[in-house]
N, C-alpha and C positions, 0 to 999 in steps of 0.2 A: 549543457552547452548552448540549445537554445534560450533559454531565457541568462545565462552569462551576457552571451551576445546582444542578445536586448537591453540588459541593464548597463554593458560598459558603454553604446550608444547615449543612453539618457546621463551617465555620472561624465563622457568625456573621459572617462580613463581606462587604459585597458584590462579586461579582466583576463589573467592566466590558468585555464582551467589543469589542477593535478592529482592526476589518480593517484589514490595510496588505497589499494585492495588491499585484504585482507583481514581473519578475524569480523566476519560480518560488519564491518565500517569502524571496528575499534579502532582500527591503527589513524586512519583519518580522523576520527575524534578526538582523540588522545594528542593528535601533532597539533592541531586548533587548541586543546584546550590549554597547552602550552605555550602557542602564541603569545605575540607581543597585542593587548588588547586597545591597537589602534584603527580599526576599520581596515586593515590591509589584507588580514586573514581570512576568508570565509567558509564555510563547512554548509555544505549540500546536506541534509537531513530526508531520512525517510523513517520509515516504517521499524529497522531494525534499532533505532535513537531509541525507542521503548520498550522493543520485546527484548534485549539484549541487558537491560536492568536485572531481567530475570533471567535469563540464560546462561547469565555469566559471572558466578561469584566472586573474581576477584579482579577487577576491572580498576585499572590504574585514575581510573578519574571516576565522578561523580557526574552524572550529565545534566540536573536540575543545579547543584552548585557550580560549576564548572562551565557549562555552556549557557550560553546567553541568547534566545530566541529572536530571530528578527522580521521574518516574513514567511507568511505562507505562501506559496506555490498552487499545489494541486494536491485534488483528491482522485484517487483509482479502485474503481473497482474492479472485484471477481466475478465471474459467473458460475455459476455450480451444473455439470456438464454431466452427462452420462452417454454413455451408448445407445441408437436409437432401438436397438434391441431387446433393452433395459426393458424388464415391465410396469416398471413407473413411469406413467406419461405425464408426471404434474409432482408439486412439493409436497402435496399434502398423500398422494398415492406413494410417493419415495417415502414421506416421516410412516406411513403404516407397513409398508413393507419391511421396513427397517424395524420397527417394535416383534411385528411377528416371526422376523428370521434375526433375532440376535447373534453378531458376530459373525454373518455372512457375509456382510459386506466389508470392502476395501475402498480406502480413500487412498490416490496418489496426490506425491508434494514434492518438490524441488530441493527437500530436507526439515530434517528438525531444526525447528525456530521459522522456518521461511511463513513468510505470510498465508500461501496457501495450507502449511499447516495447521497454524493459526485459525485462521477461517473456519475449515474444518473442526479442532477441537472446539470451537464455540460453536459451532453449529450442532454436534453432538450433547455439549452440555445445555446449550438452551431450547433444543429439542426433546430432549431426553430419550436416546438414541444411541447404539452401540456400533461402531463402525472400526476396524482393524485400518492403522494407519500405516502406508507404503512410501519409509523416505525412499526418493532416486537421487544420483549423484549429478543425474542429466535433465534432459526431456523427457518427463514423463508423458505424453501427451501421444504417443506412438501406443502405450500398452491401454490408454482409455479409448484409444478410436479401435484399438482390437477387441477391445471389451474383456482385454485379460484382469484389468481393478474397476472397481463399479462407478466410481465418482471422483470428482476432481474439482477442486473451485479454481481456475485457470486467469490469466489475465485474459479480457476482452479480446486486446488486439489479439491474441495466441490465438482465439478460439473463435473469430467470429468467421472466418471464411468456411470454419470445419460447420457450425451451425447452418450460413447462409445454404450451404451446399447439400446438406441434409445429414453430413456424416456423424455428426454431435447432437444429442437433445438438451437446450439449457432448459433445466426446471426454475433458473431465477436468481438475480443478479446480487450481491452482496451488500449493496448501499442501502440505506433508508430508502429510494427513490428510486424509482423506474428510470435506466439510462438511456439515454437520447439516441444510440447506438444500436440498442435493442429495446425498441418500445413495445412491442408485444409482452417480453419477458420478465413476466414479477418478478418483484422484488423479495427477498426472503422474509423481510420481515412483516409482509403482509400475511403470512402466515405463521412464524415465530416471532411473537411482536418482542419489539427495543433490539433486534436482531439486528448488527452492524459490523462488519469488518471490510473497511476499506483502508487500503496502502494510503501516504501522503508523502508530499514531498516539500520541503522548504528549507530558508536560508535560514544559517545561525552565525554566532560571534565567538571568540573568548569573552567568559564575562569578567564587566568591570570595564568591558566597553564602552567608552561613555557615551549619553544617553540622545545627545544630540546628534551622534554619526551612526545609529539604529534608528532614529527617527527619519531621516535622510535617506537611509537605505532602505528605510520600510517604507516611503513616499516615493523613490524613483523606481523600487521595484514593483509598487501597485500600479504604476502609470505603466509599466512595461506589459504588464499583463493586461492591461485593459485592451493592447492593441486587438482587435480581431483575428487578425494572420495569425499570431499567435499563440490566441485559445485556438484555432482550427490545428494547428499545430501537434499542441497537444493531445488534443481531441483524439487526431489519428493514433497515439499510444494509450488511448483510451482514458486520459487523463480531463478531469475538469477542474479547470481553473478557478481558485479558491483564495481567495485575500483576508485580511487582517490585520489588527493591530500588531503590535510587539508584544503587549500582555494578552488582549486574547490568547493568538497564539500560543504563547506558554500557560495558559490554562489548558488549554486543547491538550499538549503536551504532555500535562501532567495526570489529565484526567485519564490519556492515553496508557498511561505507565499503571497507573492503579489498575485500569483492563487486564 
């Protein structure tokens, strides 16, 4: 909604923002990819645009033929959290504890498929690490500050009041890069190198939308972003602001989906 608002500013026309939950964002994909592909339709994109290729065997549309890429947004990371209890005080004391007590430990997640899932099993597999995973239907984040599951990769905003205050120990944030939010807290992949799982978010089309009204919307929506209020905006949801072409992007996309 914030950046709607921004972009219907810069195009002059209003944009109508419409939820259609469900099916982890199928149903909103699927209504887009049905659209009439004249720049009126737009689709919100995240995270679940590429883990849901594989989640979901029988998916009424195709999202690389089917949807049409038009701007990036943002990128969000996790932070990987434990109880300060924990006797891991650091990434590399968590990956050895975890080799020598296989299958002790519990990672919580928001469900199968969710990105903190995600997170998680790639942090097991490119650690080489065995970790027993806990879906919840809610908040998991009540049973890691009791230390009832050992770890959680959490969004920022969720978890940084429970860190600043001492009740959470992050051993280290999800992204390639140290975040601006928490610059004490490594990154993981300075210790599991190419180690990456971070959320995104961006605008898409029907495709066959022609190429002049995605070039338009991928030039007033980077101008929208560039505003500062803006990125601070997102910042507060832990989100940093991330731009592109239309075909970047859907490389990004697609490289995402092979992940």
């Amino acid at each position: 909604r914030i950046v709607g608002q921004a972009l219907a500013q810069r195009l002059g026309q209003q944009i109508v923002v419409e939820n259609r939950p469900g099916a982890s964002t199928n149903i909103a994909t699927e209504a887009v990819a049905r659209a009439p592909a004249d720049g009126y339709t737009l689709l919100l994109i995240g995270a679940p645009a590429v883990t849901n290729v594989s989640l979901y065997p029988n998916l009424n549309f195709n999202f690389i033929r089917d949807i049409a890429p038009v701007a990036s947004i943002s990128r969000t990371a996790f932070v990987m959290v434990v109880n300060p209890a924990y006797p891991a005080k650091s990434l590399p004391e968590f990956i050895a504890y975890a080799k020598a007590n296989p299958g002790k430990i519990t990672f919580a997640s928001g469900g199968n498929g969710t990105m903190n899932h995600v997170a998680g099993e790639l942090f097991k597999t490119m650690a080489g690490i065995d970790m027993l995973h806990v879906p919840y239907r809610g908040d998991f984040m009540p049973d890691v500050l009791g230390g009832r599951v050992t770890v959680a990769f959490s969004a920022i905003a969720q978890s940084i009041g429970d860190i600043r205050d001492g009740r959470l120990r992050a051993l280290g944030v999800t992204s390639t890069m140290r975040q601006e939010r928490l610059p004490d807290v490594p990154a993981v992949a300075e210790f599991v190198p190419a180690y990456d799982a971070t959320a995104f978010y961006g605008i898409a089309a029907p495709k066959h939308t022609p190429a002049e009204i995605i070039d338009n919307l991928n030039r007033e929506g980077n101008a929208s972003l560039a505003d500062p209020a803006l990125k601070a905006k997102l910042l507060e949801f832990g989100s940093i602001v991330v731009t592109s072409s239309p075909a970047d992007f859907e490389k990004f996309i697609a490289a995402a989906i092979d992940k």
